[in-house]
C-alpha positions as CSV (number, residue, x, y, z in Angstrom):
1,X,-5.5,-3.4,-2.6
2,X,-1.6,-2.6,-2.7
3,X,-0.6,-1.5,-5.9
4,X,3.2,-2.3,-7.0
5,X,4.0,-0.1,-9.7
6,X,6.9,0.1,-10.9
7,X,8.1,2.0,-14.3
8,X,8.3,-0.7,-16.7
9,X,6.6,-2.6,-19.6
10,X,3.7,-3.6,-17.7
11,X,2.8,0.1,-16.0
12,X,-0.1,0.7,-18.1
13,X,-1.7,-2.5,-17.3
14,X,-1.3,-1.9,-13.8
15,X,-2.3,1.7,-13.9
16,X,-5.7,0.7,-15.9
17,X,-6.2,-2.6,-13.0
18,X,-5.8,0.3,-10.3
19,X,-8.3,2.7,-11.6
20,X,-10.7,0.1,-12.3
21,X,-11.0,-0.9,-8.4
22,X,-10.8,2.5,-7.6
23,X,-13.7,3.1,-9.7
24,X,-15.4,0.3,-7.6
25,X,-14.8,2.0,-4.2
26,X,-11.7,-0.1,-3.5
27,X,-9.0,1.5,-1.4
28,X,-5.6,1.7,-2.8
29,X,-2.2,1.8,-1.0
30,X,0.5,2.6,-4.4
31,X,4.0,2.1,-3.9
32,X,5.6,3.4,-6.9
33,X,7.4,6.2,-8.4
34,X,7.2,9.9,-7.5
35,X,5.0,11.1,-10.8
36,X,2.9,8.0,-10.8
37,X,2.0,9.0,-6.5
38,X,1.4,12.5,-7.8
39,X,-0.7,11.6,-10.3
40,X,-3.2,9.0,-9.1
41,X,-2.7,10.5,-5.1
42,X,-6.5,11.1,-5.4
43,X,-7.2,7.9,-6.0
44,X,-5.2,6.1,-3.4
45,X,-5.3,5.9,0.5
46,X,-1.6,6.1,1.3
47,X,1.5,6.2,-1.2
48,X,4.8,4.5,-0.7
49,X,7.0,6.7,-3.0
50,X,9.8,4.5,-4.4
51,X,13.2,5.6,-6.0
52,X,13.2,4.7,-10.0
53,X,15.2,1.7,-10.3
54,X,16.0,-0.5,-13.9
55,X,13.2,-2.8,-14.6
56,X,15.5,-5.8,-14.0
57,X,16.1,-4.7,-10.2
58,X,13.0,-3.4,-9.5
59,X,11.2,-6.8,-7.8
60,X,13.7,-7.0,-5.4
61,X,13.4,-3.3,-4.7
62,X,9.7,-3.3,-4.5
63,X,9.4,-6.1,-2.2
64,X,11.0,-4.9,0.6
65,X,7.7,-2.3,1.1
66,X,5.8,-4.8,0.9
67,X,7.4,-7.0,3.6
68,X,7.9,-4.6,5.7
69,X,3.9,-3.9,5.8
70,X,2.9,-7.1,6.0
71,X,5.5,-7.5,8.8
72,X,3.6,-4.4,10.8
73,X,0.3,-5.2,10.0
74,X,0.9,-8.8,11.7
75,X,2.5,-7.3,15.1
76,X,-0.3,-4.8,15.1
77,X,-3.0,-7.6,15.1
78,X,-0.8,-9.7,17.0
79,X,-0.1,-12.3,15.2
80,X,3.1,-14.7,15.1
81,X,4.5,-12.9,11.7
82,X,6.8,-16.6,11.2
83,X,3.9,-18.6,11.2
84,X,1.1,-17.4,9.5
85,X,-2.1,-19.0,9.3
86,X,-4.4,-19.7,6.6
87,X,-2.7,-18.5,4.1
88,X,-4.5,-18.1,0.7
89,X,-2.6,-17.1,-3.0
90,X,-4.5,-14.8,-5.3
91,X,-3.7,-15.1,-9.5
92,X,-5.0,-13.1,-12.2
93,X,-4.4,-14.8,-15.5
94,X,-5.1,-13.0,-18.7
């Protein structure tokens, strides 16, 4: 599971999702700020350590991580990264 976290109104939420799939033998990749990847580096496989940025910039700022994996994960498996194939959407809805 990647974890986005960034420092805003929603961070405990996100920090209580993460531990709960850690807690269920999930592995974590956290992209977030430099406390947050010192404190939960025990719990996650690899951390992406992100500058803190305002809330209202942060999407923007996060996503670019996030692309950028997906990006290499395709070209590792070889796949055509501008036409992916069977792509599915995941939502959580409280």
């Amino acid at each position: 599971m990647i974890v986005i976290a960034p420092n805003d109104g929603v961070l405990e939420k996100t920090i209580s999702n993460m531990q709960e799939v850690a807690a269920r033998g999930g592995r974590l990749i956290l992209i977030g700020g430099s406390q947050l990847a010192r404190d939960f580096a025990s719990e996650a496989t690899a951390t992406i350590v992100m500058q803190d940025v305002a809330p209202e910039f942060a999407a923007m700022v996060y996503a670019v991580p996030v692309q950028l994996l997906a990006y290499h994960t395709a070209v590792v498996m070889g796949k055509d990264a501008d036409q992916p194939r069977n792509l599915a959407k995941s939502v959580t809805v409280e």
